[in-house]
VEXBATI-404207 format. One record per residue (C-alpha): y, x, z. Coordinates in pm, whole numbers, plus 50000, padded with zeros to 5 digits. Layout:
BEGIN
- y, x, z
- Y, X, Z
...
//
This chain:
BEGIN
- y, x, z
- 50894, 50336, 51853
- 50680, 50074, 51971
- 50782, 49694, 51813
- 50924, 49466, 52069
- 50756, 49118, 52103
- 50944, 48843, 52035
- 50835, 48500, 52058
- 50822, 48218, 51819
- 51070, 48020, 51866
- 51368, 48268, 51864
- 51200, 48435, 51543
- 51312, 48130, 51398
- 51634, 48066, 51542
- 51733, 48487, 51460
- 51474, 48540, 51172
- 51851, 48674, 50947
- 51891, 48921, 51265
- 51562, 49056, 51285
- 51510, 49102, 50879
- 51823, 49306, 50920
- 51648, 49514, 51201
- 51342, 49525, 51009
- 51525, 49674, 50664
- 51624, 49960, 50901
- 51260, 50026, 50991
- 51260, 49844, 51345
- 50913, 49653, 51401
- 50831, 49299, 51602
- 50495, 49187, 51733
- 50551, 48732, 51698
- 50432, 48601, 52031
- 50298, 48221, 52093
- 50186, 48152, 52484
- 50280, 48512, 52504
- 49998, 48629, 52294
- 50072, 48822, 51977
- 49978, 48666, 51657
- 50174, 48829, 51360
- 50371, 49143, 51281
- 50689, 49154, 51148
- 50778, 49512, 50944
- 50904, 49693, 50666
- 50696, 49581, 50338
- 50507, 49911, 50206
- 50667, 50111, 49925
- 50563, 50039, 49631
- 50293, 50338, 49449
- 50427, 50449, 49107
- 50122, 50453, 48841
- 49955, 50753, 48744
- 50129, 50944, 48484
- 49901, 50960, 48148
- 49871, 51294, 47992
- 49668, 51518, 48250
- 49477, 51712, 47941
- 49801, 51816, 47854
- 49804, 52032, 48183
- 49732, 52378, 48059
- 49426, 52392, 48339
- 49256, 52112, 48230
- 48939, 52172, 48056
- 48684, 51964, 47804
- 48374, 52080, 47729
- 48371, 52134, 47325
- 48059, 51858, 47361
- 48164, 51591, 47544
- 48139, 51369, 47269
- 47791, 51394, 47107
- 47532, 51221, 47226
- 47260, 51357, 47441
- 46933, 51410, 47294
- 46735, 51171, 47542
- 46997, 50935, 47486
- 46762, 50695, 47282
- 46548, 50651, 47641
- 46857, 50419, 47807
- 46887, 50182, 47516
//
């Protein structure tokens, strides 16, 4: 659904109204002089960190050497 435009005045005098609206997912483009200048929507949900633990996953795989150092490692010191 396209947001409705709404200028800046009202968004003041119904900004309780309209965070209502916006909580149930409606969106407003904030007009002054009839030209848009903010957006009013839903904040973004918030991302859950990565899990730790992925070389626990019974695909994961390490090479046996991962740890020793390479042989022309003396070169980059």
């Amino acid at each position: 659904m396209e947001p409705k435009e709404i200028g800046v005045f009202d968004t003041k005098t119904h900004l309780s109204v309209l965070i209502e609206k916006v909580e149930q997912g409606q969106r407003f483009y904030i007009t002054k002089r009839g030209k848009r200048v903010a957006e009013l929507r839903p904040a973004p949900v918030d991302r859950q960190p990565l899990e730790r633990g992925c070389a626990k996953n019974p695909e994961y795989c390490m090479a046996p050497d991962f740890d020793d150092t390479p042989d022309d490692f003396s070169e980059y010191v």
